[in-house]
C-alpha positions as CSV (number, residue, x, y, z in Angstrom):
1,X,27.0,44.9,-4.7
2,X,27.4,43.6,-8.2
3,X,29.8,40.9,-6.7
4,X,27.6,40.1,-4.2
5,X,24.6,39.4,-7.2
6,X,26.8,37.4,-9.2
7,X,27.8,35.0,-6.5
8,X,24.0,34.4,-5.2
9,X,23.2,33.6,-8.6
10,X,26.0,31.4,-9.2
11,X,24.9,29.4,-6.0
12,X,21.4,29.1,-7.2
13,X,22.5,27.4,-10.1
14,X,24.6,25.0,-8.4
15,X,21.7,24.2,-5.9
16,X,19.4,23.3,-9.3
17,X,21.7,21.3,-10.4
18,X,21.7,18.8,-7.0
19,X,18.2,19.6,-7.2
20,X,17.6,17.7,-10.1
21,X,20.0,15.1,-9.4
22,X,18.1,14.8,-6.1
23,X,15.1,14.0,-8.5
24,X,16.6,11.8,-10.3
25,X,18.3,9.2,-7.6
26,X,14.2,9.5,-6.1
27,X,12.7,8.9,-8.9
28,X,15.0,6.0,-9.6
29,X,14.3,4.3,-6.4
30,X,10.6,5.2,-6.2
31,X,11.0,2.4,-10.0
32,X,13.0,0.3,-8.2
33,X,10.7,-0.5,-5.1
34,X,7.6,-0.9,-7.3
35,X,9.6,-3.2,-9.3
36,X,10.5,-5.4,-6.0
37,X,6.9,-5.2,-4.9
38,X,5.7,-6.3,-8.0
39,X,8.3,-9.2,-8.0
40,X,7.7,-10.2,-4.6
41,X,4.0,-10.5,-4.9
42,X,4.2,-12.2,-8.4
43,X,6.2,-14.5,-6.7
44,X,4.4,-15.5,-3.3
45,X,1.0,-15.5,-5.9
46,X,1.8,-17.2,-9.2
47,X,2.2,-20.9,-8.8
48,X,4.1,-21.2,-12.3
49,X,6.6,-18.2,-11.3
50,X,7.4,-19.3,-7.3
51,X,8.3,-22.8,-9.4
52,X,10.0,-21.6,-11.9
53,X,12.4,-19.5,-9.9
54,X,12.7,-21.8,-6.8
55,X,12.2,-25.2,-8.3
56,X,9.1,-26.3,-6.1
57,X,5.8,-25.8,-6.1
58,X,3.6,-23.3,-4.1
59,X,2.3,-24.6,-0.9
């Protein structure tokens, strides 16, 4: 019974940790997109940053 304790408990722990990591990897990509949205829309709405990146002006 005692074995049986130790190795749920063990597993719990090794689930927390891919848990966080889970977290972690959605967290990074939740940053990631609002850094492409912002880019994207900073680019299709600022004249001076569609120029500067493409090399013509906005239409």
């Amino acid at each position: 019974m005692n074995q049986n304790f130790q190795a749920i408990v063990q597993n719990t722990r090794e689930d927390n940790t891919s848990n966080d990591q889970t977290f972690l990897l959605g967290g990074v990509l939740i940053v990631f997109n609002l850094f492409v949205m912002l880019f994207v829309g900073l680019y299709w709405m600022n004249p001076v940053m569609h120029e500067f990146i493409s090399g013509r002006p906005l239409l």
